[in-house]
C-alpha positions as CSV (number, residue, x, y, z in Angstrom):
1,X,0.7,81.0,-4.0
2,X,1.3,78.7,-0.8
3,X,1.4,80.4,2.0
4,X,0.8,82.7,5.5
5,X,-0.8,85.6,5.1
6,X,-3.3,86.4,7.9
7,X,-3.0,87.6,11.2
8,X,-5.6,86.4,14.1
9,X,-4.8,90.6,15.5
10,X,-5.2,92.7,12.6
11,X,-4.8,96.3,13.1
12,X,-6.4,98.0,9.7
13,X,-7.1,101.9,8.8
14,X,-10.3,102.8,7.8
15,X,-11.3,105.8,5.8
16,X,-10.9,108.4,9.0
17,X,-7.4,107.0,9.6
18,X,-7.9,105.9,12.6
19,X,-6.8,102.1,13.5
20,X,-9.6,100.0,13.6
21,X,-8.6,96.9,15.9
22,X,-10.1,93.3,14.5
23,X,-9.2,91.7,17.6
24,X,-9.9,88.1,17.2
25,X,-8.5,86.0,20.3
26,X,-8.6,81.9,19.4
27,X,-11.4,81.6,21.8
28,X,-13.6,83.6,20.0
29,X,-12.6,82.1,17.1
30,X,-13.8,78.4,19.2
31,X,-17.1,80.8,20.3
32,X,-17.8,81.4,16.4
33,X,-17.9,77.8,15.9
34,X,-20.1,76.8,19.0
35,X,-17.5,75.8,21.3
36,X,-15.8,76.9,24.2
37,X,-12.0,77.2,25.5
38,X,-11.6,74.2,27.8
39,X,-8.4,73.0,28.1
40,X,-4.9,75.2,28.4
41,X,-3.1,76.1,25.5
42,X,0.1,75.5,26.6
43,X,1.4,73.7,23.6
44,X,4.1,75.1,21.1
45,X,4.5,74.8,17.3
46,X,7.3,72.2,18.7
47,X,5.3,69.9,20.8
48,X,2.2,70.2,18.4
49,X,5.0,68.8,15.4
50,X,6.4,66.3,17.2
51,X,3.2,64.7,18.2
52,X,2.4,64.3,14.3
53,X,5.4,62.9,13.8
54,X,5.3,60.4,16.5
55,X,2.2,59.5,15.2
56,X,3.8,59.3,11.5
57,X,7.0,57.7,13.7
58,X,8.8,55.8,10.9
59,X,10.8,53.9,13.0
60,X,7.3,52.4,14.7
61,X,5.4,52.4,11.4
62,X,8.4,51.0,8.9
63,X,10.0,48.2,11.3
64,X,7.2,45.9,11.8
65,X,5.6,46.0,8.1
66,X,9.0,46.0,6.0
67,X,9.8,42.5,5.5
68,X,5.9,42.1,4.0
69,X,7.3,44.9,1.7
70,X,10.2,42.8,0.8
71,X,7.9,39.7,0.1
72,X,6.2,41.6,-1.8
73,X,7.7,42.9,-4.7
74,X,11.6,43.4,-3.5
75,X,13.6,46.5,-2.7
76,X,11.9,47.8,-5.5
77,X,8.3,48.5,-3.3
78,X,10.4,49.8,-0.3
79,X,12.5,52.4,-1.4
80,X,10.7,53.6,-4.7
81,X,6.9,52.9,-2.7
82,X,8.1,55.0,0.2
83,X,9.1,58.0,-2.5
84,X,5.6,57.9,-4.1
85,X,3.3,57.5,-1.0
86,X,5.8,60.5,0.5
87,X,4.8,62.8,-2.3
88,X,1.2,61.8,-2.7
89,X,1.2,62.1,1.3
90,X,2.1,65.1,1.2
91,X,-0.2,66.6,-1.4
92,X,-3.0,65.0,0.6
93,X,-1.3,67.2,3.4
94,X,-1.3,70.4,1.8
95,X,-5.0,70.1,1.1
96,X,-5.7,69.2,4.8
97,X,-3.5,72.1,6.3
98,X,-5.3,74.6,4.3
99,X,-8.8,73.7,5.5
100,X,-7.2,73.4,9.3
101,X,-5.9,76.7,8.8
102,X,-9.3,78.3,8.2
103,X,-10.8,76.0,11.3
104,X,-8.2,75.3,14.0
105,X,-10.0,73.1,16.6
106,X,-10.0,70.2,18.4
107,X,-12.3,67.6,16.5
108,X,-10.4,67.6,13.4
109,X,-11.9,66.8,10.0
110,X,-15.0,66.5,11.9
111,X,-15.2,70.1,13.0
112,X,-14.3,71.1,9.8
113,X,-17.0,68.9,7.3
114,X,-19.7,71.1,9.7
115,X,-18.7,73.9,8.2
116,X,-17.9,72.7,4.8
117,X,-21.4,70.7,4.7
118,X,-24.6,72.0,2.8
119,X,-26.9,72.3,6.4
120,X,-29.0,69.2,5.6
121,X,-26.3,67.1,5.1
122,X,-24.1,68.5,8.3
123,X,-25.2,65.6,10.9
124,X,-25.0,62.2,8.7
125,X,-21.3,63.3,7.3
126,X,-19.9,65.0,10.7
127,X,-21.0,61.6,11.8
128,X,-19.3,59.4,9.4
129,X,-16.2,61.6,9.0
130,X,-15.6,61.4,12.9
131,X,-16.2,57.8,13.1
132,X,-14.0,57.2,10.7
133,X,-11.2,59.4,12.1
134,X,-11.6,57.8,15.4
135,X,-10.9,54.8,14.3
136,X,-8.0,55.2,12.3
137,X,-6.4,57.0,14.7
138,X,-6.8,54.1,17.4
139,X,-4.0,52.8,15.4
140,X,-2.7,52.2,19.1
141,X,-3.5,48.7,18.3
142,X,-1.5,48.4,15.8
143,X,1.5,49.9,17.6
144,X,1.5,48.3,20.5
145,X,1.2,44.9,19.3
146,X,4.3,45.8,16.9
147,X,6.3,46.2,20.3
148,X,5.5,43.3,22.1
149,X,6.5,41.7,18.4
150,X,9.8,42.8,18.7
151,X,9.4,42.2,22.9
152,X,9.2,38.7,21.6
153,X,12.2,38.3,19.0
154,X,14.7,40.6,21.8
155,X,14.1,37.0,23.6
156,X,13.7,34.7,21.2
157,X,17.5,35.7,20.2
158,X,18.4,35.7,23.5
159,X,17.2,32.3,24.2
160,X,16.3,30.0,21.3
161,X,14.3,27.8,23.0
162,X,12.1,30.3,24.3
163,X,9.6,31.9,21.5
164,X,6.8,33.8,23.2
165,X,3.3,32.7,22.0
166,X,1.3,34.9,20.3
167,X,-0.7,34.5,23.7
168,X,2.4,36.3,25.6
169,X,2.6,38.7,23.0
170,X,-1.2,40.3,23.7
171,X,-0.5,40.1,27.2
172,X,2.6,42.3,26.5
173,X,0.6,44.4,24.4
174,X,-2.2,44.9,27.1
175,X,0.8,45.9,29.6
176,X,1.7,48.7,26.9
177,X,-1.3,50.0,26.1
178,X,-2.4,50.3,29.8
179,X,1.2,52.7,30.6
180,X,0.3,54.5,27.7
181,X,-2.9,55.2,29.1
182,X,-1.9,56.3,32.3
183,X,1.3,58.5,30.3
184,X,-2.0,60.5,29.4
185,X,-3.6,60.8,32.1
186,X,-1.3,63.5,33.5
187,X,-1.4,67.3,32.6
188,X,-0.7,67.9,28.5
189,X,2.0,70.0,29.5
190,X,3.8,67.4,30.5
191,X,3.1,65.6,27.2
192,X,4.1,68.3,25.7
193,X,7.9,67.6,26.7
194,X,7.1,63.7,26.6
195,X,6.8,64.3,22.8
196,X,9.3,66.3,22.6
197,X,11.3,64.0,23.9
198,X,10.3,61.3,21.1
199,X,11.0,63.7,18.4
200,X,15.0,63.6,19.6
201,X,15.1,60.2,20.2
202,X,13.5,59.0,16.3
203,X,15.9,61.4,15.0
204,X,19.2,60.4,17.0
205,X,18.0,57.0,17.1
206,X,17.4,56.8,13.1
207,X,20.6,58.3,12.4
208,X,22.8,56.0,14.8
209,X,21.3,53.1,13.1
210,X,21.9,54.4,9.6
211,X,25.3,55.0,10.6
212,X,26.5,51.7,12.6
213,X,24.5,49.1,10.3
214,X,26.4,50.8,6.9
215,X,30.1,50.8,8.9
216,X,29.4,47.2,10.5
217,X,27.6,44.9,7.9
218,X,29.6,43.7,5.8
219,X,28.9,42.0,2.0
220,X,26.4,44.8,1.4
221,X,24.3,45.1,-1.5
222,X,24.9,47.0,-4.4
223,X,23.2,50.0,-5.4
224,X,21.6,48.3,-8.5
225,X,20.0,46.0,-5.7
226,X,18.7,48.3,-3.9
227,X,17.1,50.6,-6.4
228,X,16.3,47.7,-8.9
229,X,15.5,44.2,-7.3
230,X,12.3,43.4,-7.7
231,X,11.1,39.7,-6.5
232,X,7.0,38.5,-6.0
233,X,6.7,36.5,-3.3
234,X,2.6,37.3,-3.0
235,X,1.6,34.4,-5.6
236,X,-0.6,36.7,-7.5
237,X,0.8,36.6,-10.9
238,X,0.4,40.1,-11.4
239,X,3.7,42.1,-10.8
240,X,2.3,45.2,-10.6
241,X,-0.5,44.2,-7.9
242,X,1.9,43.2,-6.2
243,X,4.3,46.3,-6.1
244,X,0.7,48.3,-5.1
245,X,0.2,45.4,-1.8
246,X,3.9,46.6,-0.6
247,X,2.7,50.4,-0.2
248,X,0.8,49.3,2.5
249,X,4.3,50.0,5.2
250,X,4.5,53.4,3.7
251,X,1.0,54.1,3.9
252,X,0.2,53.3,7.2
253,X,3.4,54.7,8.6
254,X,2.4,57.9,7.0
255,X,-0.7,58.2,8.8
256,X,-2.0,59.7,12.0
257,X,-0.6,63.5,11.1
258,X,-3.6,65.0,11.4
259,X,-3.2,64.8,15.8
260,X,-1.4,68.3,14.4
261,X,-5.3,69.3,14.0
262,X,-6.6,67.6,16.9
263,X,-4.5,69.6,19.7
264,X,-5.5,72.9,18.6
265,X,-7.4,73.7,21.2
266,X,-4.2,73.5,23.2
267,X,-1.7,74.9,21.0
268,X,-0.8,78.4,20.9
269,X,-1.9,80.0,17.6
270,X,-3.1,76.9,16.3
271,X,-4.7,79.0,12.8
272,X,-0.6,78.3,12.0
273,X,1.0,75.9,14.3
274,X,-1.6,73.1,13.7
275,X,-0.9,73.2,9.3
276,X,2.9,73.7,10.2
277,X,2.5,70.8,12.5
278,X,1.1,68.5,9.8
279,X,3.4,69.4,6.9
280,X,6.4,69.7,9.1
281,X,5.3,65.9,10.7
282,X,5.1,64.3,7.0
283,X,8.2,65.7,5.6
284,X,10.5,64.8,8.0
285,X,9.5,61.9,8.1
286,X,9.8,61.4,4.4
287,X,12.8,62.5,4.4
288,X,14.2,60.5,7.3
289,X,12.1,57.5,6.4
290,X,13.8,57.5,3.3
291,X,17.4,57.6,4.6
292,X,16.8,54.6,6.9
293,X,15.2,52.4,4.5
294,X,18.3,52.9,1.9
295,X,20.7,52.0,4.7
296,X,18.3,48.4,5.7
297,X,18.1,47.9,1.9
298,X,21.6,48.1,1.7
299,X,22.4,45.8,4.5
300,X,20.5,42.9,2.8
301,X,23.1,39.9,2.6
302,X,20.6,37.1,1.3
303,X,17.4,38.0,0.6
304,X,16.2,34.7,0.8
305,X,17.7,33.7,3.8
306,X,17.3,36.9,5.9
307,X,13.6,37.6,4.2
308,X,11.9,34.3,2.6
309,X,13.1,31.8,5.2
310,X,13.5,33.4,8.0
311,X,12.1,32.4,11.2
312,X,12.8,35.6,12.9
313,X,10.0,37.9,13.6
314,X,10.1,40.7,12.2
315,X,12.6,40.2,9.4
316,X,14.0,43.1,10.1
317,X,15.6,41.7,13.2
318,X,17.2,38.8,11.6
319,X,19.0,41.0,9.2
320,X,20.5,43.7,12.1
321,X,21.3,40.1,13.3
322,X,23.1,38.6,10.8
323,X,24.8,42.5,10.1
324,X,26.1,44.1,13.4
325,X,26.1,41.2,15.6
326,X,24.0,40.7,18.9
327,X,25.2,43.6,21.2
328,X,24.3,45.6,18.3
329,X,20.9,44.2,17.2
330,X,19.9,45.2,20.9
331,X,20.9,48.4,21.1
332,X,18.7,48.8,17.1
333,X,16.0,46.9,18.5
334,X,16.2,48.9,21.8
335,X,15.9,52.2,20.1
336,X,13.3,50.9,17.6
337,X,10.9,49.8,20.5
338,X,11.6,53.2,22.4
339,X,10.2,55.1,19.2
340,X,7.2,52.5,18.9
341,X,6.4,53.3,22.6
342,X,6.2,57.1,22.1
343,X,4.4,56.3,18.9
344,X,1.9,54.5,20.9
345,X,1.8,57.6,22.9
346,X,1.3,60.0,20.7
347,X,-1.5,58.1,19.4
348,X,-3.6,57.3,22.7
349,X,-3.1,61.5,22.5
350,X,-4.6,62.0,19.4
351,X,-7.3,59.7,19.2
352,X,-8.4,61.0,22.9
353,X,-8.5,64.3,22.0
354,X,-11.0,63.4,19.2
355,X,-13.2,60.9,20.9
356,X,-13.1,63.7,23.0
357,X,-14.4,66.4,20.5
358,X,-17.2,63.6,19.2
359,X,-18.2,62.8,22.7
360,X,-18.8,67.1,23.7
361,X,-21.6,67.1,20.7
362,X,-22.8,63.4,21.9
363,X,-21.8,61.8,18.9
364,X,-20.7,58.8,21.1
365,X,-22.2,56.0,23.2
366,X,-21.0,57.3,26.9
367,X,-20.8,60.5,25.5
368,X,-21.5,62.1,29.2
369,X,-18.6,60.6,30.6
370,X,-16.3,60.4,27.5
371,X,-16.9,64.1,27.3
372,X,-15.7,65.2,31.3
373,X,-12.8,67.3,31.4
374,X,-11.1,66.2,34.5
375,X,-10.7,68.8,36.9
376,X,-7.1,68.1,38.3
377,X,-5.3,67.8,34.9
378,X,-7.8,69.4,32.7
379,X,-7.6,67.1,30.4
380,X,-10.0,64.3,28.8
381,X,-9.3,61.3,31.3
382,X,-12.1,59.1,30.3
383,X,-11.8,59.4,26.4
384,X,-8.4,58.4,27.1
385,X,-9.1,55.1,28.8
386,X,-11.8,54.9,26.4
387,X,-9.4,54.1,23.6
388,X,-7.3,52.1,25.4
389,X,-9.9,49.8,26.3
390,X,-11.1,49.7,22.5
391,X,-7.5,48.9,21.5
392,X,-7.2,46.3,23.6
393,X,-11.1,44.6,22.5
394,X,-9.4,45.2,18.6
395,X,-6.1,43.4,19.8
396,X,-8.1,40.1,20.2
397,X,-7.6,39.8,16.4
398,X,-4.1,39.3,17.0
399,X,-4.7,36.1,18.5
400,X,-7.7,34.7,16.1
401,X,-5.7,34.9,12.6
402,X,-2.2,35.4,11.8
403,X,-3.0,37.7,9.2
404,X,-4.7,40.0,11.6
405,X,-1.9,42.3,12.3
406,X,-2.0,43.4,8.4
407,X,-5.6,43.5,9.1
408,X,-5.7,45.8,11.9
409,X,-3.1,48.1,10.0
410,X,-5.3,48.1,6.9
411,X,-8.3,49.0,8.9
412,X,-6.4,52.0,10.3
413,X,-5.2,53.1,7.1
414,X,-8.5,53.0,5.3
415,X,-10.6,55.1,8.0
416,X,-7.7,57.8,8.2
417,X,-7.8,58.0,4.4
418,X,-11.8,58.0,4.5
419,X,-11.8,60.8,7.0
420,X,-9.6,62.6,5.2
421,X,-11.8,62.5,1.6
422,X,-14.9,63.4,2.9
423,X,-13.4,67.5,3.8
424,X,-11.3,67.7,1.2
425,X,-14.2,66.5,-1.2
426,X,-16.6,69.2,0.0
427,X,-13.7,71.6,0.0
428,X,-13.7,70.9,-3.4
429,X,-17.5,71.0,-4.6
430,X,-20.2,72.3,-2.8
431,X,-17.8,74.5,-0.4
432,X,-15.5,75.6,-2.8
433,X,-16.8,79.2,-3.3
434,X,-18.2,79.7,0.5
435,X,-14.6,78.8,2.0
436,X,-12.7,81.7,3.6
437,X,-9.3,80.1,4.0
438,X,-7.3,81.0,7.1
439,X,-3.1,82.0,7.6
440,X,-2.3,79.2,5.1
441,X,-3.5,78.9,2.2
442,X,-3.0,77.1,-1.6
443,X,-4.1,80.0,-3.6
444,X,-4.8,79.1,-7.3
445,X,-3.5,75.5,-7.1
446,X,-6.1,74.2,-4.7
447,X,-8.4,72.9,-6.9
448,X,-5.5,71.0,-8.5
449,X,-3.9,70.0,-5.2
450,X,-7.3,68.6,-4.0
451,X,-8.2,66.7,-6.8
452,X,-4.7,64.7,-6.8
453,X,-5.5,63.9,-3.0
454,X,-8.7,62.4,-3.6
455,X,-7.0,60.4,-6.4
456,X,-4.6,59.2,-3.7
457,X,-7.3,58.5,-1.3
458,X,-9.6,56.5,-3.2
459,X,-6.6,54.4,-4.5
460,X,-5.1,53.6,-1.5
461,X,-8.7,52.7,0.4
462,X,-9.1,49.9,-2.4
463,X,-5.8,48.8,-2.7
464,X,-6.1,48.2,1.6
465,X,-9.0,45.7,1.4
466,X,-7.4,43.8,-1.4
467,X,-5.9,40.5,-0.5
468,X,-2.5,40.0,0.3
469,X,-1.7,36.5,-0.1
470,X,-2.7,33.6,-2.7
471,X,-4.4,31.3,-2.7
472,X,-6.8,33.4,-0.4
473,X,-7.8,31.1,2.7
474,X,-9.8,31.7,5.9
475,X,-6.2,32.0,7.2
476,X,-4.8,34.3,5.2
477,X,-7.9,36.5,4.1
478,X,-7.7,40.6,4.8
479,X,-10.6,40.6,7.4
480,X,-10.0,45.0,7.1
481,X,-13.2,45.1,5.0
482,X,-15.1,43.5,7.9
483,X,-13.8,45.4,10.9
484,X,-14.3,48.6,9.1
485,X,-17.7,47.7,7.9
486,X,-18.6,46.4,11.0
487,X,-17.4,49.3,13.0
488,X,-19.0,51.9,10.7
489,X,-21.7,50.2,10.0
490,X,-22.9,49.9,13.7
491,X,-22.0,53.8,13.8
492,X,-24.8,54.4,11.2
493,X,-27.5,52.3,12.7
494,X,-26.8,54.0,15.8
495,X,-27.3,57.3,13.9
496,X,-30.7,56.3,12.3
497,X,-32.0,54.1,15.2
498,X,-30.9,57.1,18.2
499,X,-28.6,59.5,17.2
500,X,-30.3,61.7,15.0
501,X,-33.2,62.6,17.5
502,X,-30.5,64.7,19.3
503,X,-27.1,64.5,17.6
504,X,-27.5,68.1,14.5
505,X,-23.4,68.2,14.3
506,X,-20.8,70.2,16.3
507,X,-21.2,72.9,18.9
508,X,-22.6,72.1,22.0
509,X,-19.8,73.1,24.3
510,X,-21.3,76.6,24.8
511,X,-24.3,75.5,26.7
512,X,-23.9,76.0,30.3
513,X,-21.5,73.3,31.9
514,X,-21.6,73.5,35.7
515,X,-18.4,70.9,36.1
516,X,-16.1,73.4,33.9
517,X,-17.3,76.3,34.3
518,X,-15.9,77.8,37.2
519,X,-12.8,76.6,36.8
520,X,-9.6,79.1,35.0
521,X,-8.2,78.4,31.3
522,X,-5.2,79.4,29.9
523,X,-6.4,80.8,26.9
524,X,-3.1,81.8,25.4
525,X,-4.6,85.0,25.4
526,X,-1.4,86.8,27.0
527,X,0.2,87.0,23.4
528,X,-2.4,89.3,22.2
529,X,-3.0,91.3,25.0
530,X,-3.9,94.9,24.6
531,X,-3.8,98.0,26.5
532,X,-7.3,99.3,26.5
533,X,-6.1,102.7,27.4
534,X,-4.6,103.4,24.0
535,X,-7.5,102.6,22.3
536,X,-9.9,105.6,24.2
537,X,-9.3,108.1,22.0
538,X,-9.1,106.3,19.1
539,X,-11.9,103.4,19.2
540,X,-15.6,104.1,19.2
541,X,-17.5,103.4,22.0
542,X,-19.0,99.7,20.5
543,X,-15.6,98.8,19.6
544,X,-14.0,99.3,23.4
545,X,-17.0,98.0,25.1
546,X,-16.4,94.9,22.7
547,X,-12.9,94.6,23.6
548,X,-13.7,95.1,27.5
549,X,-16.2,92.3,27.4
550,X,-13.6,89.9,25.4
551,X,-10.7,90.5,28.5
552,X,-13.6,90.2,31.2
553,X,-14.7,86.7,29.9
554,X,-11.2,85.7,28.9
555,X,-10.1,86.5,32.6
């Protein structure tokens, strides 16, 4: 069955009947694995959610993509396409969460194909399963751009006259991802309520928006629209095709939830709060994805006025628009660019914290610097502005091709998906009998569970290179195939041309690091402390010196 079922403290009762302690702190479950406790677990099963679901932020993730749903194939690929990538999502999840479980670090997928890995295979796919999760969660491209889009149409309905060039648009987006950077910068404990934060405001926000557009539009749709309408606006021929371009919105907004995995190493008990943190992130935002694209749906007037013809970028905004008014459309618009900013956020957290993890075992060009902890704020300061800088090089797209925003998304979508097959494939295979699962587990369905998700996954990576539009032109091509080649395929080169003379997989952070290692860590140690005293009389002498040791080097 699903489920908890390990403690990291276990007391148990051997065959003298005394209480033999199997006291296993989360740093020396980072030690078994090669690494060290560097950064402060100060983070809560709360904060650690509600990054993942800023990351998954449907608001951020729905808003920009959802009239290319509605060219598409109709309402029919927004409402029914958001319930099937939901559920396929989610199984993909559950396999994810159970090997995080067993290896809660930060690194991810990466950490975690090292131990899955037969040993002569470890460096090539740690490599290629970090790259690859790198750069789909630098989907801060992506998000960022999406507000300075709806930067743009705020004035464009303000003024008419005055539509921002796509020019204005990167330089808004450069703006963005530059505050974002600084955002994390600071101490993670103040992220911690930053994200926090964003979790309240994507709920409240979603929910006053579902409510105000259904009172205030009138001539709504009917139902039978809504859950029926199906209308190809793609020029391929093929109906079905097109129904599988517009998963693409629900796709890529239900990415990114494995940050959960990423800030283990500074959340509190992260062998559950990281898997509770992914599954919790990609249901609620089914659920409350779902909810708000019924209530757009339903406040459709003229689909091919609002949608087709519309000059009003996104088509989302022309419909709030032509619904609730002006004062109205702000406040939507307003909220909707609040959640894409702590999206952003969330993001430039996650994907740090992994360049970070890459960058400790050298896996990255820089990797000395990426790799510094700084010493005020203890957290990763260059891998942050790392990212940023990338984001911003990526962004350049934007300008080169109009199709490049789809492009960008795609690219995102396809690395996330290809970092996540690789684990779950060896979980699967060659690992399937080796792998000790941790507090959550699948029990007998596993094997079923996994396969499904690699179904998904190999699906969805196809389907993301595909293109969009037809004819196909040099204008309108999906250029995803060539970032993400490009990208990767540097990575390897790199690997056989330099990286494999010192780059053998994860686990460096033991070795002796004179800029960290006098410095304190917050362990989160406190909530399994022990009092050595009672264990004198019943502990053998190995057992207590163990235990002393432990508290001396925790301390």
């Amino acid at each position: 069955m699903v489920g908890m079922d390990r403690n990291l403290s276990i007391n148990d009762v051997d065959e003298t009947g005394l209480n033999r302690c199997q006291y296993q702190t989360e740093a020396e479950i980072l030690e078994s694995m090669g690494y060290k406790q560097e950064m402060n677990k100060t983070m809560s099963t709360l904060s650690n959610f509600a990054i993942a679901f800023g990351c998954c932020s449907i608001l951020s993730g729905l808003t920009p993509l959802w009239g290319d749903a509605m060219l598409a194939a109709g309402s029919i690929a927004v409402i029914w396409g958001w319930v099937l990538v939901s559920v396929f999502t989610f199984i993909v999840g559950l396999s994810l969460a159970e090997i995080c479980s067993a290896y809660p670090i930060t690194g991810g997928l990466y950490i975690w194909v090292s131990k899955l890995a037969p040993p002569e295979w470890v460096p090539i796919m740690c490599w290629l399963t970090g790259w690859c999760n790198w750069l789909g969660l630098v989907a801060i491209t992506s998000a960022d751009l999406g507000l300075s889009q709806f930067i743009a149409s705020i004035i464009n309905i303000s003024d008419p006259n005055n539509n921002p060039s796509i020019y204005w648009q990167y330089g808004i987006f450069i703006v963005i991802a530059v505050v974002h950077g600084i955002i994390n910068s600071v101490s993670v404990k103040y992220n911690g309520f930053f994200n926090q934060t964003s979790l309240y405001w994507h709920l409240i926000g979603t929910l006053l928006i579902v409510i105000v557009a259904l009172v205030l539009t009138p001539n709504k749709a009917s139902g039978k629209w809504v859950f029926t309408h199906f209308q190809n606006e793609t020029g391929f021929s093929s109906g079905g095709y097109a129904f599988l371009i517009g998963l693409l919105q629900s796709q890529y907004t239900l990415s990114g939830f494995d940050s959960a995995a990423h800030m283990s190493d500074e959340t509190r008990d992260a062998g559950r709060s990281a898997p509770r943190g992914i599954l919790y992130a990609i249901g609620t935002a089914a659920i409350v994805g779902f909810i708000f694209l019924l209530s757009v749906n339903f406040c459709v007037q003229n689909y091919q006025a609002q949608i087709v013809d519309t000059t009003i970028s996104p088509a989302m905004t022309k419909v709030f628009l032509d619904g609730v008014g002006y004062k109205w459309t702000v406040v939507f618009t307003t909220i909707i660019m609040g959640a894409m900013f702590f999206s952003g956020s969330a993001l430039t957290l996650g994907s740090s914290r992994m360049i970070y993890a890459f960058a400790r075992d050298g896996a990255t060009p820089f990797s000395k610097y990426i790799a510094k902890i700084n010493a005020k704020t203890m957290t990763p300061i260059y891998a942050v502005w790392f990212n940023v800088i990338f984001a911003i090089v990526v962004g350049l797209l934007y300008i080169i091709n109009e199709t490049a925003f789809n492009a960008i998304v795609s690219v995102n979508t396809i690395a996330s998906s290809m970092a996540y097959f690789i684990p779950i494939a060896l979980r699967l295979t060659v690992a399937r009998k080796i792998f000790v699962h941790g507090p959550f587990h699948l029990g007998p369905f596993s094997d079923l569970i996994n396969i499904i998700s690699l179904c998904w996954i190999l699906l969805t990576s196809v389907l993301f290179v595909c293109p969009t539009e037809y004819p196909v032109t040099p204008d309108n091509m999906n250029y995803a195939i060539v970032v993400f080649t490009g990208v990767i395929g540097a990575s390897v080169v790199y690997y056989y041309v330099r990286a494999r003379k010192w780059f053998h997989g994860p686990g460096k952070s033991l070795e002796h690091d004179p800029q960290l290692d006098h410095f304190p860590v917050d362990t989160g140690a406190a909530i399994y402390k022990k009092d050595f005293n009672d264990f004198n009389q019943s502990q053998d002498s190995d057992t207590l010196a163990k235990l002393q040791v432990d508290e001396i080097e925790r301390l």
